[in-house]
N, CA, C and O of each residue as an XYZ file, in Angstrom:
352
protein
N      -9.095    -30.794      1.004
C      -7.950    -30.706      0.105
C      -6.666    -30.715      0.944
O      -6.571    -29.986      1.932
N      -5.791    -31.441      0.602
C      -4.268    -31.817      1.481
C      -3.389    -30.543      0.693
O      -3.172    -30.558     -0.519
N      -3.063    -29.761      1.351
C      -1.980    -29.125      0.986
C      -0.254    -29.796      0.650
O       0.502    -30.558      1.254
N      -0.207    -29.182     -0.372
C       1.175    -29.941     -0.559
C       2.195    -28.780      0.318
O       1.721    -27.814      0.917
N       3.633    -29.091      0.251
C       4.640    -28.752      0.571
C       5.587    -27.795      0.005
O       6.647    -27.336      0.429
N       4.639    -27.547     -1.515
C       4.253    -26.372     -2.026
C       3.782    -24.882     -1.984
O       4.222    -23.763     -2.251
N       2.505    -25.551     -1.442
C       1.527    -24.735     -0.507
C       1.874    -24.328      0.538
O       1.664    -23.157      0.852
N       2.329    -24.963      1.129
C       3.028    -24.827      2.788
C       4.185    -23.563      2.383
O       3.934    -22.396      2.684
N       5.338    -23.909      1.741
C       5.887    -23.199      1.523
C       5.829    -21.513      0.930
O       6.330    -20.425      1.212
N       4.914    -22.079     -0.023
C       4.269    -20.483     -0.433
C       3.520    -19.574      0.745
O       3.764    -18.369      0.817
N       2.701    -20.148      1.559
C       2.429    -19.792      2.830
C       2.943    -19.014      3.642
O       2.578    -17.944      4.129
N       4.163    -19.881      3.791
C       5.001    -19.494      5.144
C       5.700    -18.235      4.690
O       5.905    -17.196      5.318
N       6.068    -18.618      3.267
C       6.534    -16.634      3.017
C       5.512    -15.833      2.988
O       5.633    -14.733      3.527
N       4.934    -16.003      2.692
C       3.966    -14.982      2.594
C       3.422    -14.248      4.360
O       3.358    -13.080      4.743
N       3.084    -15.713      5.152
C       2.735    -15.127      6.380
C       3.900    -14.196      7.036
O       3.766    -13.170      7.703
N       5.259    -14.978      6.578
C       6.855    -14.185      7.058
C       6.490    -12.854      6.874
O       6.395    -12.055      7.805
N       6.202    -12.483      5.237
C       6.185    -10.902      5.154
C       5.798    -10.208      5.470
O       6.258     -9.086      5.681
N       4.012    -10.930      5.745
C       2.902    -10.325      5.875
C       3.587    -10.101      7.613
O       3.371     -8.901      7.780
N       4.059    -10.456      8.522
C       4.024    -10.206      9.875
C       5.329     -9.495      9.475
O       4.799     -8.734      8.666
N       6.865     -9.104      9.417
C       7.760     -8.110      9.128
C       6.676     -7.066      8.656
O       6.269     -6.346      9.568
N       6.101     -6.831      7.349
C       5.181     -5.771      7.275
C       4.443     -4.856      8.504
O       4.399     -3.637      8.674
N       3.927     -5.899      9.224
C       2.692     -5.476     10.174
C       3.441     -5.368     10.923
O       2.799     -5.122     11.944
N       4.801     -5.385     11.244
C       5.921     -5.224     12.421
C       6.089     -3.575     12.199
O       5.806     -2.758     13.076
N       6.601     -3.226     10.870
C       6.798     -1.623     10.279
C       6.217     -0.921     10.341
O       6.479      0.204     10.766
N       4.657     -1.529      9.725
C       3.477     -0.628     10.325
C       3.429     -0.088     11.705
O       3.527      1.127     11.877
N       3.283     -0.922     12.720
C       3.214     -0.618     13.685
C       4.220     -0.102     14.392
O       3.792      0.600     15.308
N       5.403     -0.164     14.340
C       6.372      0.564     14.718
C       5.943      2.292     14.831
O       5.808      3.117     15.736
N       5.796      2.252     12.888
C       5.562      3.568     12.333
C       4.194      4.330     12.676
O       4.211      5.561     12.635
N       3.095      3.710     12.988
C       2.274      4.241     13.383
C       2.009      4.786     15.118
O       1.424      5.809     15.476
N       2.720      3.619     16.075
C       2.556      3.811     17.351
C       3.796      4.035     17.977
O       3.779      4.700     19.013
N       4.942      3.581     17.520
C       6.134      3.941     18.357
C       6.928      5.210     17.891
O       7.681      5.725     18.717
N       6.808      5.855     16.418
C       7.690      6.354     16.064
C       6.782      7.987     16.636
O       7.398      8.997     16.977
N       5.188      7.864     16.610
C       4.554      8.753     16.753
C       4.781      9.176     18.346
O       5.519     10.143     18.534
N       4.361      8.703     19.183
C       5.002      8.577     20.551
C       5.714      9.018     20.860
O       5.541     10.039     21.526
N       7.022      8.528     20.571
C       8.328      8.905     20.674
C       9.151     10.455     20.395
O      10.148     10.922     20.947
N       8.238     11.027     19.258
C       8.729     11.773     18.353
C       8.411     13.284     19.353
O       9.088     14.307     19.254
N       7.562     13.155     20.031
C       6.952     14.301     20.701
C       8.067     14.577     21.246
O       8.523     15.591     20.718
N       8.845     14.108     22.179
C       9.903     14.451     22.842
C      11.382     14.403     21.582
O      11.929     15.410     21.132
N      11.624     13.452     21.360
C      12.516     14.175     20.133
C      13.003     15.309     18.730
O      13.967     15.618     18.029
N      11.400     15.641     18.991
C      11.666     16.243     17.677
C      10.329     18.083     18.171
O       9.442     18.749     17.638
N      11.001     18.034     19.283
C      10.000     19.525     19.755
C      10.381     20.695     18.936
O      10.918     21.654     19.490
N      10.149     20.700     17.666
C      10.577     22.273     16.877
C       9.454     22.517     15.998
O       8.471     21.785     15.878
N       9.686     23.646     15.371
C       8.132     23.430     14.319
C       8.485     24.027     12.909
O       9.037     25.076     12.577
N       8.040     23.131     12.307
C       8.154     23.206     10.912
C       6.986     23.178     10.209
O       5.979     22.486     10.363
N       7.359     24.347      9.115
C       5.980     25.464      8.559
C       4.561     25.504      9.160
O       3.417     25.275      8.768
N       5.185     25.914     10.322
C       4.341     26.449     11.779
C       3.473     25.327     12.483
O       2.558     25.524     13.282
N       3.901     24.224     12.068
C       3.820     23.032     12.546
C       4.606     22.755     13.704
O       5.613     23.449     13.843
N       4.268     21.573     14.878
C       5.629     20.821     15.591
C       5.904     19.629     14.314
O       5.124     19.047     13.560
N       7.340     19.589     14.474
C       7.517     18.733     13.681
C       6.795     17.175     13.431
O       6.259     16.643     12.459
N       7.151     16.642     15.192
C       6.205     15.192     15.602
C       5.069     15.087     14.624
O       4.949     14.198     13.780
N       4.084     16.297     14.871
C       2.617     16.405     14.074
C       2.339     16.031     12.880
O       1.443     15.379     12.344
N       3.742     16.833     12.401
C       3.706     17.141     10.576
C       4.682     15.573     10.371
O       4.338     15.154      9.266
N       5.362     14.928     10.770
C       5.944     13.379     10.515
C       4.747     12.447     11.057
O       4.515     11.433     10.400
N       4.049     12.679     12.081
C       3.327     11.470     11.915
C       1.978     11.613     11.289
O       1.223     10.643     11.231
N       1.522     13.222     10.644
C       0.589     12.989      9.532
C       1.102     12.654      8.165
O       0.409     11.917      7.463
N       2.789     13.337      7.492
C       2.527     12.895      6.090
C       4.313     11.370      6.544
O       4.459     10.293      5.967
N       5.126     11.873      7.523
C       5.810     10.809      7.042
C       5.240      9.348      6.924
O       5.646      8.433      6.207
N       4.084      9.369      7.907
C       3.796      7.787      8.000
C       2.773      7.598      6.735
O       2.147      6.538      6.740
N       2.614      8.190      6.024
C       1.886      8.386      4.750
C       2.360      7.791      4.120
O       1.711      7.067      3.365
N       3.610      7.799      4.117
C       4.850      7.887      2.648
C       5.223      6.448      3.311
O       5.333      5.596      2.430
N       5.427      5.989      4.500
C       6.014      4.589      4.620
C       4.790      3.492      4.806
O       5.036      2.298      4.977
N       3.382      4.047      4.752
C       2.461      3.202      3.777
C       2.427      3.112      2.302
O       2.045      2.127      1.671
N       2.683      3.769      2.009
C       2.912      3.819      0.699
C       4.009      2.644      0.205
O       3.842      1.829     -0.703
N       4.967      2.775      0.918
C       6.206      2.171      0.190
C       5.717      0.836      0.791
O       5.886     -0.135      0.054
N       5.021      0.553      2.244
C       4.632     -0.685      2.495
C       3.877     -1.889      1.275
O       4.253     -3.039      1.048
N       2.776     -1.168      0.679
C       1.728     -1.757     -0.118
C       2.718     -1.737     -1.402
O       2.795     -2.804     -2.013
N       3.360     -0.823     -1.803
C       4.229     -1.016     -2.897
C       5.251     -2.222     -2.785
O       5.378     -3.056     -3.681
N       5.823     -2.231     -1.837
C       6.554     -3.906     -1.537
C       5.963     -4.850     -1.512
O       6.407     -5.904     -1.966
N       4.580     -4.710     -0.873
C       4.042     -6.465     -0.570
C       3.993     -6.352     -2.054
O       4.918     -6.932     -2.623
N       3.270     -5.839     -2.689
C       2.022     -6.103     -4.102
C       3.777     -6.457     -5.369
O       3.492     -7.008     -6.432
N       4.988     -6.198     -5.194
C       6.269     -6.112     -5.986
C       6.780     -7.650     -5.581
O       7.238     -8.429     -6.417
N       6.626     -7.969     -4.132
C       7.111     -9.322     -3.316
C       6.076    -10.044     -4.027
O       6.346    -10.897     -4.871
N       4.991     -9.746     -3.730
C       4.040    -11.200     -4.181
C       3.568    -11.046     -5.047
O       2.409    -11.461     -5.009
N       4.010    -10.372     -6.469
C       4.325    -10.928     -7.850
C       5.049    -11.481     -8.290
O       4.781    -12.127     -9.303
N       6.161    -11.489     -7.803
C       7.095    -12.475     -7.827
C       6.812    -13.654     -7.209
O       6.408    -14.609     -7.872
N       6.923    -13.703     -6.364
C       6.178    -14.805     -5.544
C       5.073    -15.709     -5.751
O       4.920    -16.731     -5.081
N       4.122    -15.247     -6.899
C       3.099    -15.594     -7.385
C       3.638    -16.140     -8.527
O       3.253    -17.290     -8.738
N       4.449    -15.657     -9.375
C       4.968    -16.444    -10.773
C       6.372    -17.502    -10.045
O       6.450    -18.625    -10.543
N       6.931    -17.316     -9.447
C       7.679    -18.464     -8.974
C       7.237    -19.797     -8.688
O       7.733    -20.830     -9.137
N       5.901    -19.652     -7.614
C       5.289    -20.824     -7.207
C       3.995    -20.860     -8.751
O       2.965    -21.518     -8.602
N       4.177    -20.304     -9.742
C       3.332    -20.893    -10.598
C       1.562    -19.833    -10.489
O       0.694    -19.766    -11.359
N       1.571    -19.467     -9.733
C       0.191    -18.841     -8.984
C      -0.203    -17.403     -9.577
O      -1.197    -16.770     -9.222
N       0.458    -17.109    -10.254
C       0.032    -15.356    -11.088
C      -1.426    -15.647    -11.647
O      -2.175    -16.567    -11.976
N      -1.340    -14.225    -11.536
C      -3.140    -14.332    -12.840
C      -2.975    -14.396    -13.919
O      -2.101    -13.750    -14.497
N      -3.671    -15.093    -14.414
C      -3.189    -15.438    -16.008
C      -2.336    -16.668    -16.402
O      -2.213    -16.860    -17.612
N      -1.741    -17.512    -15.568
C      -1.082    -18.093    -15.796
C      -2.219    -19.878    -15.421
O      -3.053    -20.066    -14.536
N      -1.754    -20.784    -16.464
C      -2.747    -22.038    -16.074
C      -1.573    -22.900    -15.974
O      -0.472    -22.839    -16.520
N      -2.271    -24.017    -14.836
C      -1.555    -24.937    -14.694
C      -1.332    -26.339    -15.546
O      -0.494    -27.160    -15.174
């Protein structure tokens, strides 16, 4: 099957987001955790802080991650025609 220029296009955003996404993730999971040990040495509700941000903050910015893609590529899906439910 030849992809049209369509396809291509729908693609390329999608791979765009999908890698910005996996850019945030990883930031948030390996750099911000890292980092935080030395910035943030205090403790909160008898926690160090670092601990208690990189168990629930990075929680919360998965959260908002999967909530964007799945908001982006519904849109994205009825623009290029491609939603569920929808026939060509």
């Amino acid at each position: 099957m030849q992809l049209t220029d369509k396809h291509r296009e729908y693609w390329s955003r999608n791979l765009r987001l999908t890698a910005v996404l996996l850019a945030i993730w990883f930031v948030v999971t390996f750099v911000v955790g890292y980092l935080a040990r030395d910035a943030f040495s205090f403790n909160f509700l008898g926690w160090p802080f670092a601990f208690w941000m990189g168990a629930q903050g990075s929680l919360v910015v998965y959260v908002v991650i999967i909530w964007y893609y799945a908001r982006y590529m519904n849109k994205l899906d009825q623009e290029y025609g491609v939603a569920e439910g929808e026939e060509e």
